[in-house]
C-alpha positions in Angstrom: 0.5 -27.2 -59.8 -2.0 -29.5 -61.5 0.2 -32.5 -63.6 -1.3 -32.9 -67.3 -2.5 -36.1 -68.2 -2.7 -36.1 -72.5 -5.9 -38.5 -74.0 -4.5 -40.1 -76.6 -5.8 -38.5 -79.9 -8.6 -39.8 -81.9 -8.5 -37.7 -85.0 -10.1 -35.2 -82.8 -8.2 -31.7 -81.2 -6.4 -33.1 -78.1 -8.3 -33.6 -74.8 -6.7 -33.1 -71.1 -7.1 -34.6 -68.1 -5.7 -31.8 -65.4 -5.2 -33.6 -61.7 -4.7 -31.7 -58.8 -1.3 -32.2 -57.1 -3.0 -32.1 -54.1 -5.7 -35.2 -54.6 -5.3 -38.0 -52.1 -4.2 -38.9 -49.1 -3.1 -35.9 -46.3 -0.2 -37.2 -44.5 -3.4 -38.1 -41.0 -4.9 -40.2 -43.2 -2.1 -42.1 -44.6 -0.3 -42.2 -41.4 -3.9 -43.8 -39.9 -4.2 -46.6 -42.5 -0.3 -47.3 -43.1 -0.1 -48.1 -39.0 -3.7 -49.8 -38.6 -2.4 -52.5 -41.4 0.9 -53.1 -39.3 -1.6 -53.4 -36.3 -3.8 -56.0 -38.0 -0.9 -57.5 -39.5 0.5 -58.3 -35.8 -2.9 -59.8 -34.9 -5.4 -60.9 -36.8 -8.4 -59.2 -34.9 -7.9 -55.2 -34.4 -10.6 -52.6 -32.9 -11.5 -49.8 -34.1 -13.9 -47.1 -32.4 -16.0 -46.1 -35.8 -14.1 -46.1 -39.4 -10.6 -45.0 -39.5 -11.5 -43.3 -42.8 -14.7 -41.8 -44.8 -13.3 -44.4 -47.7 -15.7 -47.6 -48.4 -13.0 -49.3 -50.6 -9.8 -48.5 -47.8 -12.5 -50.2 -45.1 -13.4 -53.3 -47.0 -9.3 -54.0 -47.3 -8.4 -53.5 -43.8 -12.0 -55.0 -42.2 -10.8 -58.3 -44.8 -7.5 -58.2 -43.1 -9.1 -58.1 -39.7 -10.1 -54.7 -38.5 -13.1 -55.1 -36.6 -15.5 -51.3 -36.0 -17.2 -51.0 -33.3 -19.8 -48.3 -32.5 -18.6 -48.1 -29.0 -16.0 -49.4 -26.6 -18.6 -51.8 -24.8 -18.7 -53.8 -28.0 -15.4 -55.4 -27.4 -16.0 -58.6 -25.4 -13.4 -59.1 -22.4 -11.8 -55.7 -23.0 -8.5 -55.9 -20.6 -5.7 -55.9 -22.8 -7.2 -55.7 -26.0 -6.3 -53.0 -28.5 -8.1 -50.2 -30.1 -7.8 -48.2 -32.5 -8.7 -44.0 -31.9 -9.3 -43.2 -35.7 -7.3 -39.6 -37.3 -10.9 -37.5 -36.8 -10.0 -38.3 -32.8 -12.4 -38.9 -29.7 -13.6 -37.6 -26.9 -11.7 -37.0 -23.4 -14.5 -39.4 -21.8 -13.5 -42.1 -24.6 -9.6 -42.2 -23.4 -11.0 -42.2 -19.8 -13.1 -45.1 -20.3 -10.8 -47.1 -22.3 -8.5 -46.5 -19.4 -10.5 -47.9 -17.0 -11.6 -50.8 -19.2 -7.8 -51.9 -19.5 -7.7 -51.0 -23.2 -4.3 -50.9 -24.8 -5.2 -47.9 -27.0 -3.6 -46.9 -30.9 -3.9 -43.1 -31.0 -3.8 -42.6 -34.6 -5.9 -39.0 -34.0 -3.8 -36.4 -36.8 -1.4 -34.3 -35.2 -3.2 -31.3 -36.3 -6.6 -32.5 -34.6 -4.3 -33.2 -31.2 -2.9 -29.6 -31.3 -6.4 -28.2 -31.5 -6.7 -30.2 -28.2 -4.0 -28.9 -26.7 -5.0 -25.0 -27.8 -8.5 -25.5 -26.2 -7.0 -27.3 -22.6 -5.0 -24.3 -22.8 -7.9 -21.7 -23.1 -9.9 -23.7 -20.2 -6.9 -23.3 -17.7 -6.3 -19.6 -19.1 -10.5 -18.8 -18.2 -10.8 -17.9 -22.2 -14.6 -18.7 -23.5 -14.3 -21.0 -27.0 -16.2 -20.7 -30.1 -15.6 -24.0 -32.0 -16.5 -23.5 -36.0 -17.1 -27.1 -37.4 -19.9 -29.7 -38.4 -21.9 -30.0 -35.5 -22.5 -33.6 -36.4 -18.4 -34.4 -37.2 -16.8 -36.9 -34.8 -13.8 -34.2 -35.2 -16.3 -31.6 -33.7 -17.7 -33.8 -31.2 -14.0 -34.8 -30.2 -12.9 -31.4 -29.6 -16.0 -29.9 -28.6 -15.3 -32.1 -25.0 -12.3 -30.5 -24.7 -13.6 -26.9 -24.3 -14.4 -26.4 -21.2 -18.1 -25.1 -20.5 -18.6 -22.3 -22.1 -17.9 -23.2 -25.5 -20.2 -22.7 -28.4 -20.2 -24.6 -32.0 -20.8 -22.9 -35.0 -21.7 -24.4 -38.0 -24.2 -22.3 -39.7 -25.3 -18.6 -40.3 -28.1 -19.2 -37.7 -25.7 -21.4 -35.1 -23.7 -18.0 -35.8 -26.6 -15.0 -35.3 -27.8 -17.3 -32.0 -24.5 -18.1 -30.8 -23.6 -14.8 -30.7 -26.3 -13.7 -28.9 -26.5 -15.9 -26.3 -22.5 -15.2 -25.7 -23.3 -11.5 -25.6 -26.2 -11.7 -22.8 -23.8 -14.0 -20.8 -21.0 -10.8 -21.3 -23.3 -8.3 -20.7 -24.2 -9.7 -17.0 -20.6 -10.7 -16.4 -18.6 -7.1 -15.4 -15.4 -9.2 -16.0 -13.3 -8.5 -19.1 -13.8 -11.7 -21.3 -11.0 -13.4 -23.7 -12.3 -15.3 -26.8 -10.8 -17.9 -28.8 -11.7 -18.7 -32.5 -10.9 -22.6 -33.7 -11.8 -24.6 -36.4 -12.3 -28.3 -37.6 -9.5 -29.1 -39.3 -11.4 -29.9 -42.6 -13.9 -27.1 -42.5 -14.5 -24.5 -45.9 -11.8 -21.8 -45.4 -14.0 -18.7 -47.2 -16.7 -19.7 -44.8 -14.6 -19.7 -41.7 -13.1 -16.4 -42.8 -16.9 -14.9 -43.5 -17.7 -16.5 -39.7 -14.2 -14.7 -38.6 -15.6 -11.8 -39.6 -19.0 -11.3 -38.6 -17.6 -12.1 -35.4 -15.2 -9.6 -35.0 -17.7 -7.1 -36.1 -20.1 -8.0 -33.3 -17.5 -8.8 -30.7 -14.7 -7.1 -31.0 -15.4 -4.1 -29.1 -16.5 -6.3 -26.5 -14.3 -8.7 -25.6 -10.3 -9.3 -26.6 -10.2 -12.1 -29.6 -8.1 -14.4 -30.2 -8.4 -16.2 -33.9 -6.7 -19.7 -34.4 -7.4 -20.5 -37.5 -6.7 -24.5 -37.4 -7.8 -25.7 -40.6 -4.7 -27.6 -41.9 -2.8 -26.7 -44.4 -3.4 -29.6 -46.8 -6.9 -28.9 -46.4 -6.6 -25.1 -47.2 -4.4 -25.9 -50.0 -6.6 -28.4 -51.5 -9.4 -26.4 -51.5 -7.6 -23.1 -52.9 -6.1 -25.6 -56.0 -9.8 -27.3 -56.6 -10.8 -23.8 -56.9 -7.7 -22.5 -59.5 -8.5 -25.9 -61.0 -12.6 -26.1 -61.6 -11.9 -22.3 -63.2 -9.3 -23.9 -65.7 -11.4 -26.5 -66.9 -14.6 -27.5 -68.5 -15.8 -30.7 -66.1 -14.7 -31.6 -62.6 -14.8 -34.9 -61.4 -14.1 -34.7 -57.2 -13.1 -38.7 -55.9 -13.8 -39.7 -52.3 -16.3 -41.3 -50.0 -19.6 -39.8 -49.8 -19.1 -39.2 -45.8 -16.0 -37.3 -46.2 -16.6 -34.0 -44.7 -13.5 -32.5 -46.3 -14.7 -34.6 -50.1 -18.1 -32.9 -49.6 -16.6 -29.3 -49.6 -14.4 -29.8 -52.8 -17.5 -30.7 -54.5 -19.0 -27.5 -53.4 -16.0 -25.4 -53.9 -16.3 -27.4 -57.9 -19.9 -26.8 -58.5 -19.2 -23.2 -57.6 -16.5 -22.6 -60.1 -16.9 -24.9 -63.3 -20.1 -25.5 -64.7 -20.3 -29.1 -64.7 -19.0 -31.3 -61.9 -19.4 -34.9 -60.5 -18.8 -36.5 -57.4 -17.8 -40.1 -57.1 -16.5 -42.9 -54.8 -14.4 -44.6 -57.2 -14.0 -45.6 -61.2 -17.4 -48.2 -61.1 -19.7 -45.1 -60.7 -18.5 -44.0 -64.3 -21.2 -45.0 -65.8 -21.6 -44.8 -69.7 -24.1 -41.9 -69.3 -21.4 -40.5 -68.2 -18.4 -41.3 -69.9 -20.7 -39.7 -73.0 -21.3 -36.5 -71.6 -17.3 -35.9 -70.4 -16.7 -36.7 -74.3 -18.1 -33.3 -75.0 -15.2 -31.3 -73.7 -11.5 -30.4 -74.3 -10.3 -30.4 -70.2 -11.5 -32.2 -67.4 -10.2 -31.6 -63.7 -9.9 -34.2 -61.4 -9.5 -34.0 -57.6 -9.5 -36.2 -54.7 -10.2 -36.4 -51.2 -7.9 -36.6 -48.4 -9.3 -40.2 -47.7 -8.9 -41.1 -51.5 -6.0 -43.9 -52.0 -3.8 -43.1 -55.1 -5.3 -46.2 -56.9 -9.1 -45.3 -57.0 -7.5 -42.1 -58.6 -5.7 -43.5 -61.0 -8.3 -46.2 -61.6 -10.8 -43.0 -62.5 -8.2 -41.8 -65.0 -7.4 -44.1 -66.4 -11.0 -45.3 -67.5 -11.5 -41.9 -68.7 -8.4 -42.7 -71.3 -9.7 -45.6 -72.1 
């Protein structure tokens, strides 16, 4: 349920600011930041392989307190015993081997829900089951699990990943006499509606083919975020969606917003209110407001409470 934020009256009909209950931080995310400050807190120079969060104002606190990111492992000079951080999005099973052997004292602060999807897709290798990973090709979520997989696995992040995809699984069935298993997963973050639509179109190619097996393994903040942007754009005149600009998960709210109210606006934080735009939200009785799961609670309220203002 979205809480109601009154603008104080101006001689004018009452305006509302409607934020979603669901903005902000997903328990990953906070978990990740609340443990890499105790980290850098215990010693003034911490590692971390890429940004712990999609969140340029979250990274300039803890890279000031002394979080260091590097690119790749190499980067940290006289490695044995030094820590690292593993970021909530997770890494690749050749990045824990290599810090390994490097001496690395690693901080696994991968979300429990990305971990689990490791564990499922170990499980499918061992069991012989081919994979077909729906996520962001490009995602370092996707990459991490993708290594996971086994072999014969197969990412899917568009209609024509899906159409060729498919087509190259079906040759490989079609010369293999074997009877084949098939597991579904997802990147945790990924749009629900178009990992259902993927779902299926690929039951109704496959599934008198081989026997499927569908984990759907977007997490459940992330599903109900997106479901309550969606209630929420259709309740309101203007959306404003808060978050980093290379949050996957920000990205898709803003989509899911542009699709349901008929003006919305993406930001990183209260600065990029501009005037223009300050003028134009004036025009209309509610405004939604929803937040990323790498969004702190102060850039929301930050955003709100210019809008009052």
């Amino acid at each position: 349920m979205s809480k109601v934020i009154p603008i104080p009256k101006s001689g004018k009909p009452e305006k509302e600011i409607l934020l979603g209950e669901k903005a902000g931080f997903c328990m990953g995310v906070k978990n990740a930041v609340e443990q890499a400050k105790k980290e850098v807190e215990k010693q003034s120079i911490t590692y971390c392989l890429g940004e712990l969060t999609h969140n340029p104002e979250v990274m300039k606190n803890l890279e000031e307190k002394g979080l260091r990111v590097i690119e790749d492992l190499s980067q940290i000079p006289n490695p044995k015993g030094k820590k690292v951080i593993f970021r909530a999005h997770g890494v690749t099973k050749q990045v824990y081997e290599e810090a390994k052997k490097l001496g690395l004292e690693i901080v696994d602060l991968t979300c429990p829900n990305v971990l689990a999807i490791h564990k499922i897709a170990e499980q499918a290798v061992k069991e012989e089951k081919d994979i077909f990973l729906i996520g962001e090709k490009k995602h370092p979520e996707t990459i991490g699990t993708a290594s996971f997989c086994g072999k014969n696995h197969f990412v899917i992040e568009t209609q024509e990943d899906l159409q060729q995809e498919t087509q190259q699984y079906l040759a490989q069935v079609e010369k293999n006499a074997n009877s084949r298993k098939l597991v579904i997963l997802s990147q945790t973050t990924f749009h629900l509606e178009k990992f259902k639509e993927f779902e299926n179109q690929i039951q109704e190619k496959l599934a008198n083919k081989v026997e499927i097996e569908v984990r759907n393994t977007i997490c459940k903040a992330t599903r109900l975020r997106q479901e309550e942007t969606m209630d929420l754009a259709k309740q309101v005149e203007y959306m404003i969606i808060i978050g980093g600009r290379k949050s996957s998960n920000t990205n898709k709210l803003f989509q899911i917003a542009l699709q349901n109210c008929a003006h919305a606006v993406m930001i990183e934080n209260e600065k990029e209110l501009s005037e223009e735009l300050l003028q134009e939200m004036k025009k209309y009785q509610k405004i939604g407001v929803m937040a990323g799961a790498s969004t702190p609670d102060e850039s929301i309220q930050n955003v709100i409470n210019k809008i009052r203002k």
